[in-house]
N, C-alpha and C positions, 0 to 999 in steps of 0.2 A: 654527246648531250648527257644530261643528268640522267638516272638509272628512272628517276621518279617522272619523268617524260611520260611514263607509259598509263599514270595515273590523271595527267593532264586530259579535263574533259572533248578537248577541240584537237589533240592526238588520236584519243578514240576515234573522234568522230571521223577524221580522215581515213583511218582505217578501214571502217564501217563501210566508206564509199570504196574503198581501196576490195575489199574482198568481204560482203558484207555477213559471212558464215566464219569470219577469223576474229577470234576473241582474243582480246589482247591481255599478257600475265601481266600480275600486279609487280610494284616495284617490291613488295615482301614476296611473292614468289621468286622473284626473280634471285633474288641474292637467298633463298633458302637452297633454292637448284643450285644454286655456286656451291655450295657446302658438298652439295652430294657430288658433281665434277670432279670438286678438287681432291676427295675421295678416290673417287674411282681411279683419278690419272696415278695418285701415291700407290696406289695397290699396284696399279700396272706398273710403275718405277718401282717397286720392292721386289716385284714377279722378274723383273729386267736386269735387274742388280743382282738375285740374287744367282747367277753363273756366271756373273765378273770377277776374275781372282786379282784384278787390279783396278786401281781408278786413283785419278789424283780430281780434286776439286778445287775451287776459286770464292776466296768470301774476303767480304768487304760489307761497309757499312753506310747507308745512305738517310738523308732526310726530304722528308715531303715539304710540300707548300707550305704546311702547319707546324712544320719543325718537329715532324714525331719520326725515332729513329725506327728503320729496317737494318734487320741484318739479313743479308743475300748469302745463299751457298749454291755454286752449283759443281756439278759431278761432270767428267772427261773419260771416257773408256774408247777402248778400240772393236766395235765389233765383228768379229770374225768367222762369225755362223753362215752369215747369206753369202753367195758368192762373191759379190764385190766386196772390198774390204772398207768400214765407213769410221768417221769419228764422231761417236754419240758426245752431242752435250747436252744437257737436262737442268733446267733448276727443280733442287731438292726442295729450297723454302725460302721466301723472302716474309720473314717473321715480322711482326713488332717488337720493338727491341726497346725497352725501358729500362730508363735509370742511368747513370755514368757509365760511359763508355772504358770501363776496366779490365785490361784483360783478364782477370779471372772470369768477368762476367761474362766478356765475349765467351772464350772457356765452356761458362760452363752450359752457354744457350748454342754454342758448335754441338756439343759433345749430348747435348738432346736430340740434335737433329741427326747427329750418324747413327743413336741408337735409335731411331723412327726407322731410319733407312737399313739396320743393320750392318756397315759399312765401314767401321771404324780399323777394323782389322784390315781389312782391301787398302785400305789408302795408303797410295805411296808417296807423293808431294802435296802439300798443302800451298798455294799463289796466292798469298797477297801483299797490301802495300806495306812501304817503309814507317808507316807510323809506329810510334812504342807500343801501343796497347796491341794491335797487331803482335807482336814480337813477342810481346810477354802473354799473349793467349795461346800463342802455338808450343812454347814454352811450357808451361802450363799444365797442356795435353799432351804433349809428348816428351817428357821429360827423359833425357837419355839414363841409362843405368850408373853412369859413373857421374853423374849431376852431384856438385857436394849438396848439403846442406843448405837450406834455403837463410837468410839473414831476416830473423821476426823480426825486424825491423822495419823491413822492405813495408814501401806502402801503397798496396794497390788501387787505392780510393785517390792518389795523385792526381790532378785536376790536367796538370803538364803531361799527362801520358797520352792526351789524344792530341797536342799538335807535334809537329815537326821536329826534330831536335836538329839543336847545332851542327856542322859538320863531326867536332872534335867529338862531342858526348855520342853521336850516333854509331861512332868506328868503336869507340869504347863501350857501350851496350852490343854491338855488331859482334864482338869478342865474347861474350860473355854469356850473350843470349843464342846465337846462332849455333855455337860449341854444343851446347845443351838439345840442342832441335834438330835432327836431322832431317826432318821431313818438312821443313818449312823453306821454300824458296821465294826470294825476292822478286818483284814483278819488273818483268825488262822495262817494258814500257815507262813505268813511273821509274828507273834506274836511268834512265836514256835521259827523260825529262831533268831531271836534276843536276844532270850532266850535262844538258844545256843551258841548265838557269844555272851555275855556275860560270860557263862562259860567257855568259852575256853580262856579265857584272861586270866586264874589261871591254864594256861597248860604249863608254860617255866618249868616245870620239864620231858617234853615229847619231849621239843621244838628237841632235838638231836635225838630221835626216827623218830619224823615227818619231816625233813629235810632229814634223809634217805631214808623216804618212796617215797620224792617228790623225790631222786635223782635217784631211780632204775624206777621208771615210766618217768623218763625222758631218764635213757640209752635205755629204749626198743623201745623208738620214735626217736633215735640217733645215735642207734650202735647198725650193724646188725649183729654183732659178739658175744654180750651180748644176740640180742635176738634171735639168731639162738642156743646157748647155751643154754638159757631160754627154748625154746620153747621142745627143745632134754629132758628135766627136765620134766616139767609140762606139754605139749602139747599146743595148739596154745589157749593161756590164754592173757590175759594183765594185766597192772595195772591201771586205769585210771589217768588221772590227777588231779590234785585237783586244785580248783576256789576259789582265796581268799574270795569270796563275795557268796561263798557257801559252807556252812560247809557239806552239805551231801556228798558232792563231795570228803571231803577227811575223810568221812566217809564208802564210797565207795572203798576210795582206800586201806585202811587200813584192810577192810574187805578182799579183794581181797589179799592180801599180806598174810592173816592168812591164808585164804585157800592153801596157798604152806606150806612143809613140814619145816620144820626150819633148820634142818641140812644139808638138800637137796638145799635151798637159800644158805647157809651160801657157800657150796662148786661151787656153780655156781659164786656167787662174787669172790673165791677166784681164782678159773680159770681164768675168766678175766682181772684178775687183778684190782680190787675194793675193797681189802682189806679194806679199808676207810671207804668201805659202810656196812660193815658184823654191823648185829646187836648184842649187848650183850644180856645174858641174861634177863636182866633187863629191858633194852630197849623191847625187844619181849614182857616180861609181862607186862610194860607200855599199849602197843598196846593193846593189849588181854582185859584188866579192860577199855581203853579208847571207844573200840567196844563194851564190854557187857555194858558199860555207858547209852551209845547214841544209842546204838540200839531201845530203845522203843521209842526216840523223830523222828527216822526216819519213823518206821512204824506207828506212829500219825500224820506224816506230810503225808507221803502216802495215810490213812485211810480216808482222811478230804480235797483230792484232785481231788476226781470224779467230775463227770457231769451229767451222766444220771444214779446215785441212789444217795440216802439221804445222807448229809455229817453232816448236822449242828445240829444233834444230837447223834453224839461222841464225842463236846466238851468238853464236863463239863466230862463227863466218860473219857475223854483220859488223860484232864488237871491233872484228881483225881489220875488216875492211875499212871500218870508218878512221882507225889511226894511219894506218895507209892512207888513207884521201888525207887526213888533215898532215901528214908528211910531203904529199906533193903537194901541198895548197901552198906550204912554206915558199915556194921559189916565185913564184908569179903573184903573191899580196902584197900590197903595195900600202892598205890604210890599216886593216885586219890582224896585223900579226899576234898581236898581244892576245885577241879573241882565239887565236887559232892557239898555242902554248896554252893557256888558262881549259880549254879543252880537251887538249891531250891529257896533261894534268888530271884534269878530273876524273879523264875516261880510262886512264891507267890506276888510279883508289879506288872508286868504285865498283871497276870491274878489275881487279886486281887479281883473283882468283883465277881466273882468264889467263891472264898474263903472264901469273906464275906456273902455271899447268901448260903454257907453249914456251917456257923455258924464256918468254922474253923481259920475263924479272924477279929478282929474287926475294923471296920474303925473309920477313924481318924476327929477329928471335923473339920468342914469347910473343907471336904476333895474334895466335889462337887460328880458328878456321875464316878462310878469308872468305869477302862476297862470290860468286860467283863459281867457287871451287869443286863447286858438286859433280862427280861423272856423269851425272846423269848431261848436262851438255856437252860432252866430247862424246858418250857413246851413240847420241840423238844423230850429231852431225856427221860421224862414220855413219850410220844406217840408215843416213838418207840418201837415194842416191843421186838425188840433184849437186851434195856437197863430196859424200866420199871422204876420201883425203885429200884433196884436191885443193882446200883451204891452205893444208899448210907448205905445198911449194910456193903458192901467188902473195899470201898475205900474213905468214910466219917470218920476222923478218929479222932472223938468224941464220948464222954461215950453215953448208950444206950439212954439216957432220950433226950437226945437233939438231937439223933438221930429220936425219934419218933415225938420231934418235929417238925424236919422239914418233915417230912413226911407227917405230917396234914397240914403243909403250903403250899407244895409241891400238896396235895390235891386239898388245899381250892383255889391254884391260877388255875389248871384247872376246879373247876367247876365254880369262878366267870367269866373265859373265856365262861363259856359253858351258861352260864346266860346272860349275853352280847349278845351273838350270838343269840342265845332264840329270846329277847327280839327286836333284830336289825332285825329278818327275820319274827316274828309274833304279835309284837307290843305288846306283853305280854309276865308277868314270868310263872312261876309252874302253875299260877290260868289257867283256861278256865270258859266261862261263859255259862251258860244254862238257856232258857229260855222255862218256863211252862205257860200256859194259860188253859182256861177253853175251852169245847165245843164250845161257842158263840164268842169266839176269843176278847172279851171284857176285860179281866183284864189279864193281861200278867206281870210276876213277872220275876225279874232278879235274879237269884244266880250265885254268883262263885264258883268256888267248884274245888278242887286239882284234878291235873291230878294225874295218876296214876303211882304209883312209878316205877311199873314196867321199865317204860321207862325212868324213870328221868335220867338224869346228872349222879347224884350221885351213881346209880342203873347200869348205864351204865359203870362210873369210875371204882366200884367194879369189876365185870364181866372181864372186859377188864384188871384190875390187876392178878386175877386170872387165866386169859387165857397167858397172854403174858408168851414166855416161847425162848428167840431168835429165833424166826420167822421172815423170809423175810418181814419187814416191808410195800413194797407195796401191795405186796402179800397179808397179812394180812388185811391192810385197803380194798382191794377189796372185800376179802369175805366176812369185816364184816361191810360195810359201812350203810345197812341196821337196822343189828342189836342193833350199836350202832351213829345212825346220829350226837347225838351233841360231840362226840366225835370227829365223821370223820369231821366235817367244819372246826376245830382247827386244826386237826393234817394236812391234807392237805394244811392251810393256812402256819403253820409253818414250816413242814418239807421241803415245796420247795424252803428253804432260803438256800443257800450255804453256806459252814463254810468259805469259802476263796476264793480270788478272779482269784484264779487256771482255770477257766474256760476262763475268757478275754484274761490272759496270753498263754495259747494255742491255741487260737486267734494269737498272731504275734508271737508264732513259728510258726504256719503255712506260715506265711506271711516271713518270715527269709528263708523256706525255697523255694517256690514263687519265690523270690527277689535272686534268685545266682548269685556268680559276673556276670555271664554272662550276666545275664538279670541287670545289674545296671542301663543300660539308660531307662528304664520303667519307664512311667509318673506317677505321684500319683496318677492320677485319675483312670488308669488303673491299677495299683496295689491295692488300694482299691478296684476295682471291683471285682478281682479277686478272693481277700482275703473274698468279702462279700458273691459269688459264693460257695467257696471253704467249708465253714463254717453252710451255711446252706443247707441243703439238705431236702427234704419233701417228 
């Protein structure tokens, strides 16, 4: 209900009868007290932050009922104080965001909110989507050192920078912008999607199937006669609708239509007379190969959309997996092929970085840094130990020799991580120094001399290859954080990066639902408050 409920005479008064000693606060109290919450919680998130030596965050841009923009940020850390090992998410601020959506602007309304939070230096990945303003705001703020020279030309007031770009110009900005940014990764989820609305643009052999399906999900929200029949059939089911700009949605719906019997549909349309809408046979196995298709890009998009457990090391095993599946789809399609090729395609450009980091393709000269190329998903997916290595015997699909090779690389990049670390927290490698002297304390000699392998990196790698076996991956680092330390800094640093930026966007659904028509006249200040209330909890 509206916040101003409380000033409503005949809400009192039910109160009054309800506990007649409880005074009810005014709707300006009410939103003064938010001021002071929303306080208090930020001090607690800055008190909380400030002994994180890492954290990646999630920002994206959203609008209300009113069409007034939010920008969302929120923070990913690994907590590893309490005894269980947890993955904190937090929203930092879901702002009001005024004016064109440019990335400088984005820029420079981020880069107020890391210095609120103190945070800017901690950050080790930035998730969001593929739009250009996106791109060019992370860009922006993290401009690498060898960045040439910007072109005064360039113009950031571009009206085209907040939609979509072509495939062509996106790969050509993707070069150019991504090179520049290293801390900016692309969000799986919206990578996955695009990489299905590709394929489905080689589906007008279905188009008369899926036009049926939109039409029988629209009589059950239109005609209570179809779905009083319907309901007599299957019991109190639906079909959902399908969302142009969301393929799972009519991935969902198509699912839902297989679950009813075929001959049992076909006699329900013809009672109602919807003859027009009975499916052929044809049609029907259409559907059937377009759901066993797409079924594993759903449940990858699902897998790689948490919050509070590990996501961003199912990448590379989901990406491997899914061109495996659409390689065995080839033998047994029958209406589909073309969708299935127009997919692989896709899913081999846009995760190409992938591809070329498991040796199963080559990149192209002067190609710049590709999508997906970042180590942070090959060291995620060793240090989980649900995945292991274990991806690349089943779904690396290269002869044995090249497979061993990446295996040693795949090694050799977590223990140069575990060397690094080594080195960053004790100001030395493998060596330690001992010094001996005599009795009289007069001649004192310095050796170095190897630490003991027992514990090494390498020592630690092996063991933890051997052990991992799909175990609860937090779970696991809890018990054995001792066992294997230079292991636990890496995987902790890395697993707490999110595959996709699924976390901010649940962020303003929350806020959508907040914001009901009812409540439209809510100020944005107090909407933001609300939404920053709502989201975090301690």
């Amino acid at each position: 209900m509206p916040l101003s409920i409380t000033d409503n005479k005949h809400f009192i008064h039910f109160l009054s009868i309800m506990d007649a000693k409880y005074t009810a606060l005014s709707r300006r109290t009410i939103t003064s007290r938010l001021d002071t919450v929303v306080s208090e919680i930020q001090s607690k998130l800055i008190s909380e932050m400030a002994t994180v030596e890492n954290l990646s965050v999630t920002v994206d841009i959203w609008s209300d009922r009113r069409m007034r923009g939010y920008l969302g940020v929120t923070a990913h850390w690994m907590n590893t104080a309490a005894d269980a090992i947890t993955l904190k998410s937090h929203l930092l601020a879901c702002n009001r965001f005024k004016g064109s959506h440019t990335g400088e602007r984005i820029c420079e309304a981020f880069e107020q909110i890391c210095d609120q939070y103190k945070i800017k230096q901690k950050i080790d990945h930035i998730i969001c989507d593929n739009a250009a303003n996106m791109k060019k705001a992370f860009t922006t703020c993290f401009p690498s050192s060898a960045e040439a020279d910007e072109d005064d030309d360039d113009c950031l007031d571009d009206e085209e920078l907040w939609n979509a770009l072509p495939v062509d110009e996106e790969e050509r900005l993707n070069e150019t912008l991504t090179s520049k940014s290293q801390h900016r990764l692309q969000c799986f989820a919206h990578t996955l999607q695009l990489v299905v609305g590709d394929g489905l643009k080689e589906t007008r052999a279905v188009s008369s199937a899926l036009a049926k399906a939109s039409r029988i999900s629209s009589l059950l929200h239109t005609s209570t006669s179809f779905k009083e029949e319907f309901e007599k059939e299957f019991g109190q089911r639906g079909v959902p609708a399908s969302v142009v700009t969301r393929w799972n949605s009519t991935f969902r719906q198509l699912k839902s239509l297989l679950s009813c019997d075929y001959q049992t549909l076909c006699k329900v349309l013809d009672v109602r007379g919807h003859r027009e809408t009975i499916f052929t046979l044809r049609e029907w196995a259409q559907i059937k190969e377009l759901v066993s298709i797409l079924k594993p890009f759903a449940d990858a998009t699902d897998l790689t959309q948490g919050e509070k457990v590990v996501t961003i090391s199912a990448v590379i095993p989901c990406v491997l997996s899914l061109n495996n599946h659409l390689e065995n789809q080839k033998e047994g399609t029958q209406y589909l092929v073309n969708l299935i090729h127009s997919l692989q395609r896709s899913l081999k450009r846009r995760f190409k970085g992938i591809f070329v980091n498991v040796k199963m393709s080559q990149p192209e000269t002067n190609e710049g840094i590709l999508p997906f190329s970042d180590p942070v998903y090959v060291k995620a997916a060793v240090l989980d130990p649900a995945f292991g290595v274990m991806w690349i015997e089943h779904d690396v699909l290269v002869d044995d020799k090249l497979k061993e090779q990446l295996t040693v690389e795949v090694k050799n990049l977590i223990l140069q991580e575990a060397e690094h670390t080594n080195m960053e927290q004790t100001g030395h490698g493998d060596e330690e120094e001992q010094i001996k002297g005599d009795e009289t304390g007069l001649f004192l000699y310095h050796k170095k001399q190897k630490k003991s392998t027992n514990f090494s990196p390498a020592a630690q790698l092996n063991h933890y290859l051997d052990n991992c076996d799909g175990q609860n991956c937090l779970l696991f680092w809890g018990m054995n954080k001792e066992k294997m330390p230079s292991l636990f800094q890496i995987a902790m640093r890395v697993l707490a990066v999110p595959a996709s930026s699924a976390p901010v966007e649940r962020v303003f659904s929350h806020g959508g639902i907040i914001m009901r028509p009812h409540r439209s006249q809510l100020s944005a200040i107090v909407l933001a408050n609300l939404i920053f209330c709502k989201c975090n909890t301690f």
